[in-house]
C-alpha positions as CSV (number, residue, x, y, z in Angstrom):
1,X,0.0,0.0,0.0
2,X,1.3,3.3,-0.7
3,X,2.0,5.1,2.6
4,X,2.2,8.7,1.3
5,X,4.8,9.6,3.4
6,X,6.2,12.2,0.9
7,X,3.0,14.0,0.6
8,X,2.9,14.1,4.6
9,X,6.6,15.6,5.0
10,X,6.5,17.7,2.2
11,X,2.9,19.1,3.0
12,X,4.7,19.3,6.8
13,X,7.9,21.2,5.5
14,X,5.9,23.8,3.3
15,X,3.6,24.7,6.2
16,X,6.3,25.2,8.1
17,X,8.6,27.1,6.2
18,X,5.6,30.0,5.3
19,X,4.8,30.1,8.8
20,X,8.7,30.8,9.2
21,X,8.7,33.0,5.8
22,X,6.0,34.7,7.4
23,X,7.6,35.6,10.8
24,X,11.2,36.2,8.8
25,X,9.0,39.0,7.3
26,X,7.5,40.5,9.7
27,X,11.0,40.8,11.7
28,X,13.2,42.3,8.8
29,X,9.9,44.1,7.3
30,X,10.9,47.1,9.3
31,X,8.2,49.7,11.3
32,X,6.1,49.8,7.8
33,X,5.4,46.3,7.2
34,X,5.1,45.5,10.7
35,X,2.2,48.1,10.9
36,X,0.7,46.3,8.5
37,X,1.1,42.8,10.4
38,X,0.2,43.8,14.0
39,X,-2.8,45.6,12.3
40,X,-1.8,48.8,13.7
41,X,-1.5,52.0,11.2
42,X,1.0,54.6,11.4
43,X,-0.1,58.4,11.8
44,X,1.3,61.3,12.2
45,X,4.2,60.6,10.7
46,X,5.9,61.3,6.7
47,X,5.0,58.0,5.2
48,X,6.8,58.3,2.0
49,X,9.9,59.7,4.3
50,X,10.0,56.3,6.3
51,X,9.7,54.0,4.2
52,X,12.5,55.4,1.5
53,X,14.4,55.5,4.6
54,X,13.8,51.7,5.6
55,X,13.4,50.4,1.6
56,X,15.8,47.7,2.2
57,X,13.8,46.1,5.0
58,X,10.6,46.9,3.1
59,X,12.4,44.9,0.0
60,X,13.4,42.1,2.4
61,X,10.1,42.2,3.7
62,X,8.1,42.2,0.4
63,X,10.5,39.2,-0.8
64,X,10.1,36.9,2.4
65,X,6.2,37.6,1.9
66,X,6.4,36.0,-2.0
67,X,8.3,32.9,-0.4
68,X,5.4,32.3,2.1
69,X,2.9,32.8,-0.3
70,X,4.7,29.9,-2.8
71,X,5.2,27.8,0.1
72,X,1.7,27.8,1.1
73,X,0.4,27.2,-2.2
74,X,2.9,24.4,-3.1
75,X,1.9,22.9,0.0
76,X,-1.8,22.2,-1.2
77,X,-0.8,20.1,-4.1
78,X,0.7,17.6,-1.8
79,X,-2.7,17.9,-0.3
80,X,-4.8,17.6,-2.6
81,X,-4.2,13.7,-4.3
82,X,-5.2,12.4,-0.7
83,X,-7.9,14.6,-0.1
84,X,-9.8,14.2,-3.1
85,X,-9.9,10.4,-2.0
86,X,-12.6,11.6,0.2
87,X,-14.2,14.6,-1.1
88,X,-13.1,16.2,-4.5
89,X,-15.1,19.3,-3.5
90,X,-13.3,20.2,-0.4
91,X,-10.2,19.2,-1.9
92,X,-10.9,21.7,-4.6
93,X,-12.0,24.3,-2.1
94,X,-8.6,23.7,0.2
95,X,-6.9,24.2,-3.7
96,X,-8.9,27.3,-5.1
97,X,-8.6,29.1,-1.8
98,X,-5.6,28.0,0.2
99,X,-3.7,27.8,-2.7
100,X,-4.7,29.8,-6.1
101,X,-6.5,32.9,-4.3
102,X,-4.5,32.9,-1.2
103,X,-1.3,32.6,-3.6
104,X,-2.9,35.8,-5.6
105,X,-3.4,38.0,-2.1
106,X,0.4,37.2,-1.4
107,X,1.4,38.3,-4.9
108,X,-0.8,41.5,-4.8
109,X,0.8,42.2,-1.1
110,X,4.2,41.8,-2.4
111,X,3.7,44.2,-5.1
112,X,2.0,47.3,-3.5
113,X,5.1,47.1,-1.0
114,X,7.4,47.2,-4.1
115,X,5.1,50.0,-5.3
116,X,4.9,51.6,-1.8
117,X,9.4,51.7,-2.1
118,X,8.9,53.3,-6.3
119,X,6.9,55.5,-4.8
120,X,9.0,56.9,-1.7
121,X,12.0,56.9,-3.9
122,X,10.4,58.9,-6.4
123,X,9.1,61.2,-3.0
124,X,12.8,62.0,-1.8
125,X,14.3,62.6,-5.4
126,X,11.2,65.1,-6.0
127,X,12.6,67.1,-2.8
128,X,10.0,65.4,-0.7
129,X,7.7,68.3,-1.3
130,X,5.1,66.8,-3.4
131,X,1.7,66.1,-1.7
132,X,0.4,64.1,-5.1
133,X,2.7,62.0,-4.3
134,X,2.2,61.7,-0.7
135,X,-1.7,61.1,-1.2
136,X,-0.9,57.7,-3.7
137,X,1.7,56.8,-0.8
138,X,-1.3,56.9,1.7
139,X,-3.8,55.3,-0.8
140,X,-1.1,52.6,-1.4
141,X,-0.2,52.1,2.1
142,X,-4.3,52.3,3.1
143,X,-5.1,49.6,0.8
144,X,-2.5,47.6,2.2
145,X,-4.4,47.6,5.8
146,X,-8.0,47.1,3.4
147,X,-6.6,44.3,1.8
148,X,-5.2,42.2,5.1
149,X,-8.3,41.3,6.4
150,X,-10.2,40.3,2.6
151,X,-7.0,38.1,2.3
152,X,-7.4,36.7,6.1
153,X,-10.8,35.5,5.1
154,X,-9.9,33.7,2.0
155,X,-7.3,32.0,3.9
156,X,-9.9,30.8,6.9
157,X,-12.0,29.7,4.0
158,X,-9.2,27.7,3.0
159,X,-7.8,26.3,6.3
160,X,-11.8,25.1,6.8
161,X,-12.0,22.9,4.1
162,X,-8.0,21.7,4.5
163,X,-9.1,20.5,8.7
164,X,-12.6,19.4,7.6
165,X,-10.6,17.0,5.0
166,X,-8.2,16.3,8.0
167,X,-11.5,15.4,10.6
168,X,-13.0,13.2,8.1
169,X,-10.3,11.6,6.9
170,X,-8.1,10.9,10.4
171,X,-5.3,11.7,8.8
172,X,-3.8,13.2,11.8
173,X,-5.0,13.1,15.2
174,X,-8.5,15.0,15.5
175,X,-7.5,16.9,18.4
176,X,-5.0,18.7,15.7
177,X,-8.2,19.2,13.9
178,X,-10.6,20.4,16.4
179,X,-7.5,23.1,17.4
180,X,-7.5,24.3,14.3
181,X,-11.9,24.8,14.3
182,X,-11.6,26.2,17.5
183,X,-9.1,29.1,16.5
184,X,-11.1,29.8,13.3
185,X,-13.7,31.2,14.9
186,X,-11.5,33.8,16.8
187,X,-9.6,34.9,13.7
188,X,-13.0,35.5,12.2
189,X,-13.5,38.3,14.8
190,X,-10.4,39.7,14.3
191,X,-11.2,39.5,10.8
192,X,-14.2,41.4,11.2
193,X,-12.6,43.9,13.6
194,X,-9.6,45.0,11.3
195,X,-12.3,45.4,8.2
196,X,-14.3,47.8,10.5
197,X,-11.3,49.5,12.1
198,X,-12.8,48.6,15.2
199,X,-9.1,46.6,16.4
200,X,-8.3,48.0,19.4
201,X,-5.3,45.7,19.3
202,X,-6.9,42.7,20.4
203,X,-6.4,41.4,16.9
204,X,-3.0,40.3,17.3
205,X,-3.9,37.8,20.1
206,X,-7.4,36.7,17.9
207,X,-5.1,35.1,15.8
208,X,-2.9,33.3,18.3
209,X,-5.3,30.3,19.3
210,X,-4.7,29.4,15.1
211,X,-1.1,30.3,14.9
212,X,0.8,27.5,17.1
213,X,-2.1,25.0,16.1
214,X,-0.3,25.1,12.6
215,X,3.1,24.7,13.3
216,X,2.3,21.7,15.5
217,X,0.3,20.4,12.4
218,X,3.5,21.4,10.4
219,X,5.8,18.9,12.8
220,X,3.5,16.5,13.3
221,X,3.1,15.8,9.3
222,X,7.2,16.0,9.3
223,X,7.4,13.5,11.9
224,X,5.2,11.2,12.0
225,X,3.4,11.2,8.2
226,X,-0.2,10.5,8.0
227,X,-2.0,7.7,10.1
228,X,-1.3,4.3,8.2
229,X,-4.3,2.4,9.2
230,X,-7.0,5.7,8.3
231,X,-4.9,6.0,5.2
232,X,-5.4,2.5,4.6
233,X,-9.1,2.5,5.3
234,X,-9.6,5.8,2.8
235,X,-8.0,3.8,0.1
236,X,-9.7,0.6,0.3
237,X,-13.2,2.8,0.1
238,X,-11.7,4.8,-2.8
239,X,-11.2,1.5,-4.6
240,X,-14.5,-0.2,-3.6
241,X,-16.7,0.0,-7.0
């Protein structure tokens, strides 16, 4: 019987390493991006003027964001041969969502931060003097914070139909599963908060019931593969006409 096991480690290894891509960008992201993370906007300060002054980090930041994105979407095609075993549609749903839209947000986010640096440098070379200029920095910067929480949903959409596969399937253990349920529901009202600027802060620590949830999933795919004897049972009713 095939066991899988490459599918298990790799989908393991990919998780984890966006989860670390993630984190790596945040850190070197500088005060901009981490705004932008922690859900917290800067005001009251020249925009433009701190982010040509931090480009490098931004650049760093915008680059570690791409790697996280292709990690995360690489990581569903590993997925996605076992889990259409069980249901095709939530396979394609863990896919379309976790993987092709959630791939797309990561994209779009990498490139307004590239924009957001071509548009600072062009600031300072202008004599930093020139409020069009300013006002598509702010736009830029304020669709950024817009686009965080649109993004957020897609990938809660995702991560549902990836643990709903998991809990049917007993691939992994289905306390890993009900975790992961159980820290949906707060990043759903963090969601909501950050799309209705009505984050206090609170955000940060909605999201932290889902956060550690996946990098145990992450390890637990690395080290010990999928469940040989649920594995086993979801082939045999794959091949049974």
């Amino acid at each position: 019987m095939k066991t899988y096991k490459k599918n298990a480690v790799m989908a393991g290894a990919l998780y984890f390493l966006g989860t670390a891509f993630g984190i790596t960008a945040a850190v070197v992201g500088g005060k901009v991006l981490s705004s932008i993370v922690t859900a917290k906007p800067l005001s009251n300060v020249d925009l433009l003027a701190l982010v040509a002054s931090n480009s490098a980090q931004l650049n760093a930041g915008a680059f570690f964001t791409l790697l996280m994105g292709i990690s995360l979407v690489a990581m569903t095609a590993f997925l996605y041969p076992i889990f259409k075993k069980d249901s095709e549609e939530l396979a394609l749903g863990m896919l379309l969502f976790r993987g092709a839209l959630e791939g797309t947000w990561y994209l779009i986010t990498m490139l307004n931060l590239l924009v957001l640096v071509a548009v600072s440098k062009e600031y300072v070379s202008t004599g930093a003097n020139s409020t069009a200029l300013q006002s598509i920095g702010n736009v830029v910067y304020q669709f950024q914070d817009l686009l965080a929480p649109v993004g957020t949903l897609v990938f809660l959409i995702g991560a549902s139909c990836l643990y709903i596969s998991f809990y049917r399937t007993k691939l992994i253990p289905r306390w890993l599963t009900i975790w992961g349920f159980i820290g949906v529901i707060p990043y759903l009202a963090y969601v909501i908060l950050h799309y209705f600027h009505l984050d206090n802060g609170i955000g940060f620590y909605l999201q932290m019931i889902l956060a550690p949830q996946e990098i145990v999933m992450a390890i637990w795919l690395i080290a010990k593969g999928f469940n040989q004897k649920a594995l086993a049972e979801l082939l045999a009713d794959t091949d049974t006409p």
